[in-house]
MDTraj code that builds the backbone (N, CA, C; nanometers):
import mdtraj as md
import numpy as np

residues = "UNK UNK UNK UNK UNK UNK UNK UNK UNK UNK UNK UNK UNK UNK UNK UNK UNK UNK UNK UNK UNK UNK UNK UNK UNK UNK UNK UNK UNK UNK UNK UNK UNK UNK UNK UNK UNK UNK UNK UNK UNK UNK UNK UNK UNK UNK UNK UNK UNK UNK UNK UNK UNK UNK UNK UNK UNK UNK UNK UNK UNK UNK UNK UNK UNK UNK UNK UNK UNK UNK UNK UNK UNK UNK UNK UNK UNK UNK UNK UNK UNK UNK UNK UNK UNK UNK UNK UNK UNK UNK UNK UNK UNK UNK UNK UNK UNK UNK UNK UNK UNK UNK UNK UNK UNK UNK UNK UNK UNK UNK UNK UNK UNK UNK UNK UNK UNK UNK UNK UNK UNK UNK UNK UNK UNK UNK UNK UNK UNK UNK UNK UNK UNK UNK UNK UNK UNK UNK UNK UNK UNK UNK UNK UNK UNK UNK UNK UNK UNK UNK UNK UNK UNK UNK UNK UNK UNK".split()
xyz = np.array([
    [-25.2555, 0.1821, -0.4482],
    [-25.1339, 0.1694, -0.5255],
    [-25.1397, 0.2678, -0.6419],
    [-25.0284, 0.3010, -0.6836],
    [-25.0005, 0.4239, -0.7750],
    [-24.9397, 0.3619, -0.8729],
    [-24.9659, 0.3525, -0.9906],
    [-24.9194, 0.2852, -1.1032],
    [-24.9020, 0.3896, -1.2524],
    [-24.7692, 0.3876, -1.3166],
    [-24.7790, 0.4973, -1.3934],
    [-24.7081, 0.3981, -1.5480],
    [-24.7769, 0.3747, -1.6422],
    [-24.7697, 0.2980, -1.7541],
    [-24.6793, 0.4287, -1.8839],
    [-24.5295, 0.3347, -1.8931],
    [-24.5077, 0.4920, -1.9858],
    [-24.4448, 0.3953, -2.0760],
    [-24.4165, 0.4652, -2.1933],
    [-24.3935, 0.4018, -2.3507],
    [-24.3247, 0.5840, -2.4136],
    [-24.2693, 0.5465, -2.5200],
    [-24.2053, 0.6322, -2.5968],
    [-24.2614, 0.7476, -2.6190],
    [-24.3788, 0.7599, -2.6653],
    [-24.4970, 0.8867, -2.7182],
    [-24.6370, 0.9316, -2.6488],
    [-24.6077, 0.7728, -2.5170],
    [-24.7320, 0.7869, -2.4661],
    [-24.8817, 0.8289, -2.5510],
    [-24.8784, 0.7624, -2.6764],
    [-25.0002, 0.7209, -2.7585],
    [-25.0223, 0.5908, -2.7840],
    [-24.9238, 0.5081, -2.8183],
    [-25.0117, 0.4358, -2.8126],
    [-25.0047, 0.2833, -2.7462],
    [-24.8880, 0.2230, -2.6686],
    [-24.8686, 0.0972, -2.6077],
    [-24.9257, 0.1734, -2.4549],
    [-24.8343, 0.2638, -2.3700],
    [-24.9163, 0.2857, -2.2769],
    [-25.0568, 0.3352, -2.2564],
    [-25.1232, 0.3946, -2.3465],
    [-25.2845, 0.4897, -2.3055],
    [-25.3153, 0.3503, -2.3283],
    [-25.3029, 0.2884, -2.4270],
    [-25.4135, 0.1329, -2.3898],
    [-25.3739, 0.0693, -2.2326],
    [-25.2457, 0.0914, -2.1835],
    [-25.2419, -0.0334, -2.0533],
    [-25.2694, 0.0505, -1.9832],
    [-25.2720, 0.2122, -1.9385],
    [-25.3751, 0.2415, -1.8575],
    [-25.5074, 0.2361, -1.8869],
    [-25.5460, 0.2441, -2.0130],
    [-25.7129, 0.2292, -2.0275],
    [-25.7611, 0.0770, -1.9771],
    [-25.6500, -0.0353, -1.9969],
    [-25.7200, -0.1193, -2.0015],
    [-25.6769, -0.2393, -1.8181],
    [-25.5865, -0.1435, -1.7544],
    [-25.5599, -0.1659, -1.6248],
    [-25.6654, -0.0660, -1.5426],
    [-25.7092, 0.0264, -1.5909],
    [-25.8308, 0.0971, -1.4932],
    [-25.9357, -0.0004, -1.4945],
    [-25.9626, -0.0477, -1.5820],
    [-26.0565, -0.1527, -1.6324],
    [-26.0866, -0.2471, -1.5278],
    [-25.9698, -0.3355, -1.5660],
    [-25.9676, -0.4570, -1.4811],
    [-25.8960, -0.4202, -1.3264],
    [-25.8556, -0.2840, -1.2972],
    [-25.8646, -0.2939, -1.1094],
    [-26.0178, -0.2287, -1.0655],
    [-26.0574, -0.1727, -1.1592],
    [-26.2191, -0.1491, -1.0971],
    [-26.3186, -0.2513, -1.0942],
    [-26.3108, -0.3453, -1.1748],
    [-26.3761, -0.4362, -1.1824],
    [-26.3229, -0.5285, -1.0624],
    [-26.2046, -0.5472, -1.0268],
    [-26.1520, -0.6497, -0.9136],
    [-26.1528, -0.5599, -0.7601],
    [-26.2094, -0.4172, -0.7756],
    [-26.2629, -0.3694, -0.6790],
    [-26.0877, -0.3226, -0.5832],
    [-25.9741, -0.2639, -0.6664],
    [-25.8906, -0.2389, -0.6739],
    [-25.9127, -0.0851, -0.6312],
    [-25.8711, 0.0037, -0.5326],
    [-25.8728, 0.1628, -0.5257],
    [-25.7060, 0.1936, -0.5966],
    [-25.6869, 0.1939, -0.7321],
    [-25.5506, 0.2149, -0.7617],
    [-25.5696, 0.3141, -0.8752],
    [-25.4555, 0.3876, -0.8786],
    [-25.4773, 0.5003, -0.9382],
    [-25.3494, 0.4498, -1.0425],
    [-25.3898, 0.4875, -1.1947],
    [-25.3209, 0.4179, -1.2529],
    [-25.3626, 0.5505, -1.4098],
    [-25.2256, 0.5590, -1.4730],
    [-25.2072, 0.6780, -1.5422],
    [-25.0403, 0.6494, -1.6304],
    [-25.0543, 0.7038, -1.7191],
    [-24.9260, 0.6929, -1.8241],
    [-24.8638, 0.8402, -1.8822],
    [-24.7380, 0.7750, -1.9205],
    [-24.6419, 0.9101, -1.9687],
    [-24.5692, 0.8639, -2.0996],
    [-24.5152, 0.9316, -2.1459],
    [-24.4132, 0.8950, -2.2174],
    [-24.2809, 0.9775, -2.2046],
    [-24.1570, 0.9404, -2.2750],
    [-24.0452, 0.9310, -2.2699],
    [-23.9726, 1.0454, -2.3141],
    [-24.0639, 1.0401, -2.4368],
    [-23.9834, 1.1730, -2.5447],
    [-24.0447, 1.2705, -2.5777],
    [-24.1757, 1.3309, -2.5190],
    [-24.2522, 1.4369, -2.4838],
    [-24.2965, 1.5280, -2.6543],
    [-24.2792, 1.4283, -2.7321],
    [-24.2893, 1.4099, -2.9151],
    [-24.4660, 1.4740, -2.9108],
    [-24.5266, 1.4005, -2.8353],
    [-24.6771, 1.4248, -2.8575],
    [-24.7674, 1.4653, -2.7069],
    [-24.6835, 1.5584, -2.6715],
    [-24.7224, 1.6026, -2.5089],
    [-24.8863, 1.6686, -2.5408],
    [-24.9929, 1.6054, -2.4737],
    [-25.1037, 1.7298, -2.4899],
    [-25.1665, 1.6584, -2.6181],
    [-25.1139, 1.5214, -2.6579],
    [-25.2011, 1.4602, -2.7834],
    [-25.3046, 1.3592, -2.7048],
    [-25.4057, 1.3303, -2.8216],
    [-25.5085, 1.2245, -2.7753],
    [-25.4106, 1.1276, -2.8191],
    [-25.4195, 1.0189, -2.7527],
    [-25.3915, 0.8517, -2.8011],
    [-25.4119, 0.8518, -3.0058],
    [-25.3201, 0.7488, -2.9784],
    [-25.3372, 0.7658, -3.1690],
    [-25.4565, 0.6847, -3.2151],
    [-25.5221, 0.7118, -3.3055],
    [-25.6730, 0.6520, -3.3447],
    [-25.6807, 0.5343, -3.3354],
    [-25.5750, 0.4604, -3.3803],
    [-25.5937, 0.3007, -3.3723],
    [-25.5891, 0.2867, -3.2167],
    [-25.5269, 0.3073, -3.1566],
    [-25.5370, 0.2958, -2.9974],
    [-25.6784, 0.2605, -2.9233],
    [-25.7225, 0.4120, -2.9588],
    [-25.8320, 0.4562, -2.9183],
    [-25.9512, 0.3937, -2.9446],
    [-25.9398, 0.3067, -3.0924],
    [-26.0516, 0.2815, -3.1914],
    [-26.0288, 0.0614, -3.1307],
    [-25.9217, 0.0539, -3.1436],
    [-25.8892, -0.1059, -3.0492],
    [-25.9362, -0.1055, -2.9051],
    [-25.9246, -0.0138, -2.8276],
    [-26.0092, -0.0097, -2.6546],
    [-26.1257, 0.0089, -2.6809],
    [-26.2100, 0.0943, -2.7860],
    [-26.3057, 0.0945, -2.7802],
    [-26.4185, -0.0364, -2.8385],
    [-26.3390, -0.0823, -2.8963],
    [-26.3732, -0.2223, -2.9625],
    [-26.3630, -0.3301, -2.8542],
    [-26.3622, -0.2928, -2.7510],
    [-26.2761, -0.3864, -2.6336],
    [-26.3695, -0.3174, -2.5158],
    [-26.4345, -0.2374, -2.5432],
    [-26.5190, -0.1448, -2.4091],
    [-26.4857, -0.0269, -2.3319],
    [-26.3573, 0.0136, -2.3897],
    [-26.2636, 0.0808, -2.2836],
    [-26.2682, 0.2455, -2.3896],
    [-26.2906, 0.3190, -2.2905],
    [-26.2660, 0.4912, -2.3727],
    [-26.1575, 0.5198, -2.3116],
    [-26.0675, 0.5465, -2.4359],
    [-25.9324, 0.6111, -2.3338],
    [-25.9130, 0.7231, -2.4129],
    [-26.0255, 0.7816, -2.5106],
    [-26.0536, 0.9346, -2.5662],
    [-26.0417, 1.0492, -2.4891],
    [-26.0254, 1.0152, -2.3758],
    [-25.9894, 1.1471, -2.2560],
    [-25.8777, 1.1503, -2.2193],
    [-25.7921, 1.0442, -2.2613],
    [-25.6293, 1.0588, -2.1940],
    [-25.5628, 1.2021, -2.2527],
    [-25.4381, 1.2085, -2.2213],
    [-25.3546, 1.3308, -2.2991],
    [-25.2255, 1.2732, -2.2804],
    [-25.1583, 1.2843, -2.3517],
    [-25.0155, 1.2658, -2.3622],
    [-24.9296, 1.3565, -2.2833],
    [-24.8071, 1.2987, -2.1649],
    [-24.7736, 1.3842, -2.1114],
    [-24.6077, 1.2933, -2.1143],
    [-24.5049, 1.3737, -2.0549],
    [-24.3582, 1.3585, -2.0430],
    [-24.3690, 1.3246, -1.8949],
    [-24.2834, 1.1861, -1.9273],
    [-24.2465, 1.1303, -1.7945],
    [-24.1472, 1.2430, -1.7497],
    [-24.1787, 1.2522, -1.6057],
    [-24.0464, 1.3090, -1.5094],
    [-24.0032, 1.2918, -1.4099],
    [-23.9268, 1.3005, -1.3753],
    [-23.8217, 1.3143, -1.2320],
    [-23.9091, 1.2702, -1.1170],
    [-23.9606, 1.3720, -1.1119],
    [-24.1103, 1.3565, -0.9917],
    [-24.1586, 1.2183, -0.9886],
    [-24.1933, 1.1436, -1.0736],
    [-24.3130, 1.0715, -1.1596],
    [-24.2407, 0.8998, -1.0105],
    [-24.0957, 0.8969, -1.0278],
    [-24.0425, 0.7844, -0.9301],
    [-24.0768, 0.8461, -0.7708],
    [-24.1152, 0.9557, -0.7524],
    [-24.1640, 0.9742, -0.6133],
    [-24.2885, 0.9814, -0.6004],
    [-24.3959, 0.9870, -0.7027],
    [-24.5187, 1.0101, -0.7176],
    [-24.6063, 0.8741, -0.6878],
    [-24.4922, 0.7423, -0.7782],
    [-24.6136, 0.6108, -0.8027],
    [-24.4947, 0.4880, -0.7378],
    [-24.6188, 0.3858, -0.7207],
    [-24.5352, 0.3011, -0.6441],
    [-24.4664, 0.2127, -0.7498],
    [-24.5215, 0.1875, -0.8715],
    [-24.4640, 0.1032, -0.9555],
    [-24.4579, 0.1748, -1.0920],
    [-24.3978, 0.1429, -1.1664],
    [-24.3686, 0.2032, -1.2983],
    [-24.3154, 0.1105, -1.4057],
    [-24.4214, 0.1190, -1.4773],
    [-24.3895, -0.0088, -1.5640],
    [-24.3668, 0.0074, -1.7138],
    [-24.2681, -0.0132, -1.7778],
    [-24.2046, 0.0000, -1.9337],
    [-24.2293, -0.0829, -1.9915],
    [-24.2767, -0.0138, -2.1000],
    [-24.3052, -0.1164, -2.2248],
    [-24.2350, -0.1653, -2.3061],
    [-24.1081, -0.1175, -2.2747],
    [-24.0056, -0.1716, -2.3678],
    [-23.7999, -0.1354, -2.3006],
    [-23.7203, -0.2430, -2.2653],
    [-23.5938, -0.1918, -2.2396],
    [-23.5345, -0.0388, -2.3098],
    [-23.6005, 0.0358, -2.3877],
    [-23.5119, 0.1261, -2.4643],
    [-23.5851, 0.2620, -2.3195],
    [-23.7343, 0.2252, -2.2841],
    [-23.7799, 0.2981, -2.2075],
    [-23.7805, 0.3310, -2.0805],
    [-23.6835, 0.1765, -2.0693],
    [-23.6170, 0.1757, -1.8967],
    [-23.4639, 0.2618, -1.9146],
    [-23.3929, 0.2481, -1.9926],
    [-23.2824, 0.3363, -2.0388],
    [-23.3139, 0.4938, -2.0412],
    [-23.4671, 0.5117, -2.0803],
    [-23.5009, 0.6229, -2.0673],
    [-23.5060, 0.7396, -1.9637],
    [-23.5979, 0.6305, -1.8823],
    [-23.6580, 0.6427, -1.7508],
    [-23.5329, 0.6752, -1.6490],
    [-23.4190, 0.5900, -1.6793],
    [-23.2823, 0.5914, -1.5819],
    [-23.2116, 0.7285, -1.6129],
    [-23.2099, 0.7638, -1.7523],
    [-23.1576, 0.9050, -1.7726],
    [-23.2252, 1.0349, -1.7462],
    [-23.3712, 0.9509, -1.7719],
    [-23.4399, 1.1274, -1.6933],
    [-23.4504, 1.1666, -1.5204],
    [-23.4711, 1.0101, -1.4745],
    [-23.4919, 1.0119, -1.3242],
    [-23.3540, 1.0142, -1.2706],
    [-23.2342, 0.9863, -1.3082],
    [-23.1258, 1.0058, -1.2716],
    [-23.0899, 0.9290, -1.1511],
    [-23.0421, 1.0064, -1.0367],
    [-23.0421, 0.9727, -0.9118],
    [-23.1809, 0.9649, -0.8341],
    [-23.3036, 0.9479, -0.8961],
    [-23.4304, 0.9231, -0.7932],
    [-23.4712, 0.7619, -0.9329],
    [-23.3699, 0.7234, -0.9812],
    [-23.4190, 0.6176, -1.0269],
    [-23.4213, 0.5011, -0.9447],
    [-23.5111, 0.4219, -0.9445],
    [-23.5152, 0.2695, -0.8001],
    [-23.5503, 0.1448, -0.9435],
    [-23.4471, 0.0799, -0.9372],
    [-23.5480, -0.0845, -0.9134],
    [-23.6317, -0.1285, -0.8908],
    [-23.6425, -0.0952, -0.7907],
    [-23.7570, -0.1599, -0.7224],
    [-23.8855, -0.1184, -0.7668],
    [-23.8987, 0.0208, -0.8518],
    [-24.0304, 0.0309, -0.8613],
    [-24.0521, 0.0565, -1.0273],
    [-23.9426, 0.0378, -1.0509],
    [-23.9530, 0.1151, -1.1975],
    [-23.9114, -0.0937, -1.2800],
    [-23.9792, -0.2128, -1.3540],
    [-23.9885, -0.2689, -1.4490],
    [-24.0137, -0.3084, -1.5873],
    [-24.0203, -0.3917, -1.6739],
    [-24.1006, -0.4391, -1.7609],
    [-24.2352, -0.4487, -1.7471],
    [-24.3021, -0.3803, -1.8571],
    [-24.4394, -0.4205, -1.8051],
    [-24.4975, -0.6110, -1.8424],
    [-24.3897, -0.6099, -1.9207],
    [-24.4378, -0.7485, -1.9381],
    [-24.3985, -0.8649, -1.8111],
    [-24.3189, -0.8142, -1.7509],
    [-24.2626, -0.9028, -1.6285],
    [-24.3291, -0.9941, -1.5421],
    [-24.4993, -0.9356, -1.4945],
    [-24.5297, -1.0327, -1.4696],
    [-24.6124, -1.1373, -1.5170],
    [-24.6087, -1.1204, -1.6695],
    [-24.6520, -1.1846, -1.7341],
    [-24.5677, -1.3206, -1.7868],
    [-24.4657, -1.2651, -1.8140],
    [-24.3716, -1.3580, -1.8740],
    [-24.2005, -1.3117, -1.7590],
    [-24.2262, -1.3997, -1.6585],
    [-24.0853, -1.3028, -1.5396],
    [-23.9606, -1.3690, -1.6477],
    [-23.8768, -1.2997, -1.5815],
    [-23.7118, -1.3479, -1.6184],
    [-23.6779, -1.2988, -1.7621],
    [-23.7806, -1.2783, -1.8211],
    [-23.8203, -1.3005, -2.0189],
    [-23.7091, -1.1889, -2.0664],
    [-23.7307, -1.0647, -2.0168],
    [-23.6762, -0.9623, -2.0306],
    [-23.7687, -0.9120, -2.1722],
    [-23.9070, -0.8762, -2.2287],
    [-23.9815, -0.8912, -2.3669],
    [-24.0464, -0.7586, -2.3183],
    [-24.0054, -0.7097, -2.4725],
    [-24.0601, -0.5964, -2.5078],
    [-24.2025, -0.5972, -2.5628],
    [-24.3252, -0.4695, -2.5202],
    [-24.4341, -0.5064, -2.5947],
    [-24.4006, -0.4091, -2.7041],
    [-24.4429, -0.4504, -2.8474],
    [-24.4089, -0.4040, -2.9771],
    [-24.4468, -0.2731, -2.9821],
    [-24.4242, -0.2147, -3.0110],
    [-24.4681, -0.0205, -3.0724],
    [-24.5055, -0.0959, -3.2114],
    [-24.6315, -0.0495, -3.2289],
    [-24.7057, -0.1051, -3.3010],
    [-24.7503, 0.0782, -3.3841],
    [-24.6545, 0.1649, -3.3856],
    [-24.7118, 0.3230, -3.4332],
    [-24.6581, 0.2769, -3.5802],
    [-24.5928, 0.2123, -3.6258],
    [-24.5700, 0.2176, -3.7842],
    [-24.6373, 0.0761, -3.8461],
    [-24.6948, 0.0330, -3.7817],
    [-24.7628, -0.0632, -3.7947],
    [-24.9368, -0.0628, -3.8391],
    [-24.9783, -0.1265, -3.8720],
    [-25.1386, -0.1546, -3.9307],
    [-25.2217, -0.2058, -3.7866],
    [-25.3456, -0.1955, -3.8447],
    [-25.4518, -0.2048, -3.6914],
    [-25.4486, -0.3434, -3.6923],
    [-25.3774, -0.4160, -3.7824],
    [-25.3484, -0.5604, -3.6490],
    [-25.2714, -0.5684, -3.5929],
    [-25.1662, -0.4772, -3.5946],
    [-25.0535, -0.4708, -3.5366],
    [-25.1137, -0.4006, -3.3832],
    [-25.1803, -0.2713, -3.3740],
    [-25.2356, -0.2765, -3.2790],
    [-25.3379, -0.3796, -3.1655],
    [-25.4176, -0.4612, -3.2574],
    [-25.4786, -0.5599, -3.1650],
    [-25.3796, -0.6602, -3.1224],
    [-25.2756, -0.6612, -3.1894],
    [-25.2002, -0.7785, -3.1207],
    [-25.1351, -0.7381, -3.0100],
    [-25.1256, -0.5835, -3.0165],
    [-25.0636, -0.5042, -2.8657],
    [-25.1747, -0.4842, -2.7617],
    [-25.3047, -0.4816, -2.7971],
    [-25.3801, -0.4897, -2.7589],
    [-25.4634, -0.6049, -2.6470],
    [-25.4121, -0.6689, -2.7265],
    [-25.4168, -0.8772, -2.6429],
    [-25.3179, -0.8892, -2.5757],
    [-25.1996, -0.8408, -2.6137],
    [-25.0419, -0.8683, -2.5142],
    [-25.0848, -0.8066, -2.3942],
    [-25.0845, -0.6453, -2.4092],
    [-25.1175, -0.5586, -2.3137],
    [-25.2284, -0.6164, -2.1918],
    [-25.3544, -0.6696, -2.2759],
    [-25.5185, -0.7082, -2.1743],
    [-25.4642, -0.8184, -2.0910],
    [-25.3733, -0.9448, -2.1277],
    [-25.3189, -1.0745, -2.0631],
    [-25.2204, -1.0071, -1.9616],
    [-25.1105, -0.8853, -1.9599],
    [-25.0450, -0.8732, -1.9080],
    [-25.1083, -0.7995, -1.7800],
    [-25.1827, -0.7086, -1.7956],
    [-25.2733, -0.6146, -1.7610],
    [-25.3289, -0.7435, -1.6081],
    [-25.3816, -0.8815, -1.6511],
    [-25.4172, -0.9949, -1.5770],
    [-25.3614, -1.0289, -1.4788],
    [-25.1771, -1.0140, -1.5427],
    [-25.0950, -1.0797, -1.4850],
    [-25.1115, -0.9679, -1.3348],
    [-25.1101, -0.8555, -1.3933],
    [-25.0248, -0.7108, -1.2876],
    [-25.1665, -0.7038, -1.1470],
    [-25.2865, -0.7724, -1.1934],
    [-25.3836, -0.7532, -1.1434],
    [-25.3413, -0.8861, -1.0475],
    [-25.2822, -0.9920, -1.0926],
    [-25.2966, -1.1638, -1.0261],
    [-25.1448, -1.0895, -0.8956],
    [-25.0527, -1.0486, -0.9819],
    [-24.9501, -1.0015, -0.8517],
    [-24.9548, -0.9304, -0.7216],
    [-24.9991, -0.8184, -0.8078],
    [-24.9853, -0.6755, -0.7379],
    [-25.1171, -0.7035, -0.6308],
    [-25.2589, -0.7197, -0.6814],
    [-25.3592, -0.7111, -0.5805],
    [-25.3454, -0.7977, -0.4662],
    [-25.2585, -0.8380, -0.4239],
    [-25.1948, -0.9481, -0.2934],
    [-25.1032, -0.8494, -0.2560],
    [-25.0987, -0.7806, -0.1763],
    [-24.9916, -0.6986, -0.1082],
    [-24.8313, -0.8326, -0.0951],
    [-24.9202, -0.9441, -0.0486],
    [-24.7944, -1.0555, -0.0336],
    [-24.7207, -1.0731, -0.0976],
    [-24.7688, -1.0409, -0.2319],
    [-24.6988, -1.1191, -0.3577],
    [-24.6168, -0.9802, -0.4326],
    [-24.6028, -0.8834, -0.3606],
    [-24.5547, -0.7188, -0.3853],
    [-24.3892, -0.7571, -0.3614],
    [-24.3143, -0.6930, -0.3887],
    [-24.1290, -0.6780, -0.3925],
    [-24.1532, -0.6274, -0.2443],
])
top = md.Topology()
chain = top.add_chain()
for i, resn in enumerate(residues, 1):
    res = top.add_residue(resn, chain, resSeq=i)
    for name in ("N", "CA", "C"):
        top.add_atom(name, md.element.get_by_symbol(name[0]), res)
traj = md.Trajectory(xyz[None], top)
């Protein structure tokens, strides 16, 4: 499975849910390839923002090698699921992917954590490093959820 985690700046809500979804599908013995973008291509070619980086690592996870890149067009033919961290980023996602935008593969990342909810995880970039661990804990529980769904082909859309 192809999984692509994107957020606004791609620093700092998505590089943690791919750092911390590589995590937990290697550990559940998952072959899924799982990678993030962002929206507004603000910090294309950046490391994750320090608190990011400095909360996964406090948590076990190095995501000091990511890079910041711009979601694109391609990106809905590339992965099987695509998951937003926030409604402003599914609005996003629909205007850049245009006519290769799907439903079906493009959600909330919080969805299967909390279904029906419609809940944004916080952008925590103007925020203090508890503001990050609390995105940090949202993200690791949800991260659970995507692992309890998705790794059952059955339980797939």
């Amino acid at each position: 499975m192809n999984i692509l985690m994107v957020c606004l700046g791609n620093i700092c809500r998505s590089p943690i849910a791919e750092g911390v979804l590589i995590e937990k599908a290697a550990k559940a013995g998952l072959n899924w390839r799982i990678e993030s973008a962002g929206t507004n291509g603000f910090h294309d070619g950046e490391h994750p923002h320090h608190l990011s980086t400095k909360i996964c690592s406090q948590n076990g996870i190095d995501i000091s090698s990511q890079r910041s890149r711009k979601f694109s067009k391609k990106d809905l033919l590339e992965y099987d699921m695509i998951f937003a961290m926030a409604n402003d980023v599914i609005f996003d996602i629909q205007r850049i992917a245009q006519e290769e935008y799907s439903e079906e593969k493009v959600q909330l990342f919080l969805e299967p954590l909390y279904p029906g909810k419609l809940q944004n995880v916080p952008d925590p970039w103007y925020g203090t490093e508890k503001d990050f661990v609390e995105v940090y804990d949202l993200i690791n529980k949800a991260c659970d959820a995507i692992i309890n769904q998705y790794a059952n082909p059955s339980k797939t859309n």
